[in-house]
N, C-alpha and C positions, 0 to 999 in steps of 0.2 A: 417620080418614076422608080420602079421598084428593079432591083437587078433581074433576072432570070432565076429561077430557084434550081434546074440540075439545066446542063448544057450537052450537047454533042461533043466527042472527042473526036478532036484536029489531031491525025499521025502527023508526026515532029521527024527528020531526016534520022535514020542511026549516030547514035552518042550525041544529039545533041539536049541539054537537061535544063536549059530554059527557055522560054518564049521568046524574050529580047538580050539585048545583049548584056552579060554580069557586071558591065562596070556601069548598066544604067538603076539598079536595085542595089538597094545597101539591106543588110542584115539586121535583121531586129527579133524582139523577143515581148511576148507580152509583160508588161509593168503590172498589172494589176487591173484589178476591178473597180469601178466606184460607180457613183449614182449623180446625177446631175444634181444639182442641188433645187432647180428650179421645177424641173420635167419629173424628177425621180426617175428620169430613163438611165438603164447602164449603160455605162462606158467601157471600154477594153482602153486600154490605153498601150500602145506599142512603143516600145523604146530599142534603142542601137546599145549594141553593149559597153560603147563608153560611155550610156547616160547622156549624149549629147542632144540628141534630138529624139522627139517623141510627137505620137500621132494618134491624137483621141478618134474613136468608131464608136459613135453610139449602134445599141446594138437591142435587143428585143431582149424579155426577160427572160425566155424559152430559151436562147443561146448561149445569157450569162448563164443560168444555171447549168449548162452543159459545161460551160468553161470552166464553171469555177467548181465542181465537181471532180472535173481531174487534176486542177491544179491543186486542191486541197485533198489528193490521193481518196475520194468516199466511190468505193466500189459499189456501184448498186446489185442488190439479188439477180437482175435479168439484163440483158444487156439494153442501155438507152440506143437510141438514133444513131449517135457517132460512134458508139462503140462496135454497135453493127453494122457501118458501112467499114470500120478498120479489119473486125472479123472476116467480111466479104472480099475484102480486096488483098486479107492474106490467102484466102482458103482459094483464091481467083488465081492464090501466085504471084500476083502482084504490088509493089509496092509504092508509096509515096516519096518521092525523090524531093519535093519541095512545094513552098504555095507561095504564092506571088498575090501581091495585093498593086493590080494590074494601074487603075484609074479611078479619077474623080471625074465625075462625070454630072451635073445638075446635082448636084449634092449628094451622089449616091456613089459608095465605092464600090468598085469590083474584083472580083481578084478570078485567079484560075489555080488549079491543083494539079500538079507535074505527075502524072503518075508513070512506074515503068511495068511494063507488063510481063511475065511468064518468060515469053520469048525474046525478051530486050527491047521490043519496041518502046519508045516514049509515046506519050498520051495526054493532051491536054481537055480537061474538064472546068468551062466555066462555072463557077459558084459566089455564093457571097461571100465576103470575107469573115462572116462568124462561123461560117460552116466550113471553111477552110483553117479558118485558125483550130476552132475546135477538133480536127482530125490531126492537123499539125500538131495540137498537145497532145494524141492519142501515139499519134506513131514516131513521136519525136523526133517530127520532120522540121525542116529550116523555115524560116515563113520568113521573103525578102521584100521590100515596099519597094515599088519606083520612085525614083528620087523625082521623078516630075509630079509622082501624088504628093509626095511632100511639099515641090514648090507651091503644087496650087492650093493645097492645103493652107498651106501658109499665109498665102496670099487669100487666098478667102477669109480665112481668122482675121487679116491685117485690115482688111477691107472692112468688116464688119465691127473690129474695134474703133476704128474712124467714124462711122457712120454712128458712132456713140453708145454703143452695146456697153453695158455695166459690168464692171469684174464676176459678178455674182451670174452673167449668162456665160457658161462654158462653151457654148456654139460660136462665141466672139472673142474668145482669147488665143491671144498670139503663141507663138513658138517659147517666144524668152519667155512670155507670162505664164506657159502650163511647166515652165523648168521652175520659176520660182513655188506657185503651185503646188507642183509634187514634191520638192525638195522640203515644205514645209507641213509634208502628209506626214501622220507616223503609218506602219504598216498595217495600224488598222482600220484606217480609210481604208484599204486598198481590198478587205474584204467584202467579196456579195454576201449578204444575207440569203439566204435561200428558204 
């Protein structure tokens, strides 16, 4: 099942700037790009900035290349998709306060995009979490995980390394096994090809 692709915004009370409560989402920052080894699907890989825990998203290749576009600074001639929705939502007056990458849900993550608007109101917009990460790299905005997508994250990797998934499937590797993983990437696994 496929997320929702743009959602309805939920008004949020005055001054409040996230959906649930902040000490249930931790901080994190995209790690880098890669490619599965088996799918060739990309991956985003999200890390906490003390490199302790990390959260692979596969992701379409129309998204990596949006991601990995900004994160390697290549301005295109015309504005792409997320560069025109960050134009819109300055010219709107409005800005991105935060993305939340909300739940795991039948294997599908979700997340939402805090926005504030002109007049101060808060504004939540369902989206997928490629489309939320990539406007988070645009307006460098904070992009928080729920720690309960992590547990079950987790707990789905762990489940499916049990069930006898092979090092070489990255859809079955655990938490500690994508820390050894990355720790033994050089930086240039971590770039997409475009």
């Amino acid at each position: 099942m496929l997320p929702r692709e743009a959602g309805w915004g939920k008004r949020l009370p005055q001054g409040s700037n996230m959906a649930g409560a902040k000490e249930d989402y931790i901080l994190m920052v995209v790690g880098g790009l890669t490619l599965d080894p088996n799918t060739k699907m990309p991956i985003v890989v999200m890390k906490d900035p003390d490199n302790k825990l990390n959260l692979p998203i596969w992701i379409g290749p129309l998204e990596a290349a949006s991601m990995a576009t900004e994160i390697e600074g290549v301005k295109p001639q015309r504005p792409m998709t997320h560069d025109l929705l960050r134009n819109m939502l300055g010219d709107l007056g409005a800005t991105v306060e935060a993305v939340e990458i909300t739940e795991l849900r039948e294997n599908t993550y979700f997340a939402r995009i805090e926005l504030r608007t002109r007049d101060g109101n808060s504004l939540q917009v369902d989206s997928r979490p490629s489309d939320a990460i990539s406007l988070a790299l645009r307006t460098k905005s904070p992009i928080y995980v729920a720690k309960q997508v992590l547990e079950s994250s987790s707990e789905l990797h762990d489940a499916a390394e049990q069930g006898g998934a092979s090092d070489q499937n990255l859809a079955g590797v655990s938490r500690d096994k994508w820390g050894e993983i990355l720790e033994k990437m050089s930086p240039e696994d971590f770039k997409y090809k475009m």
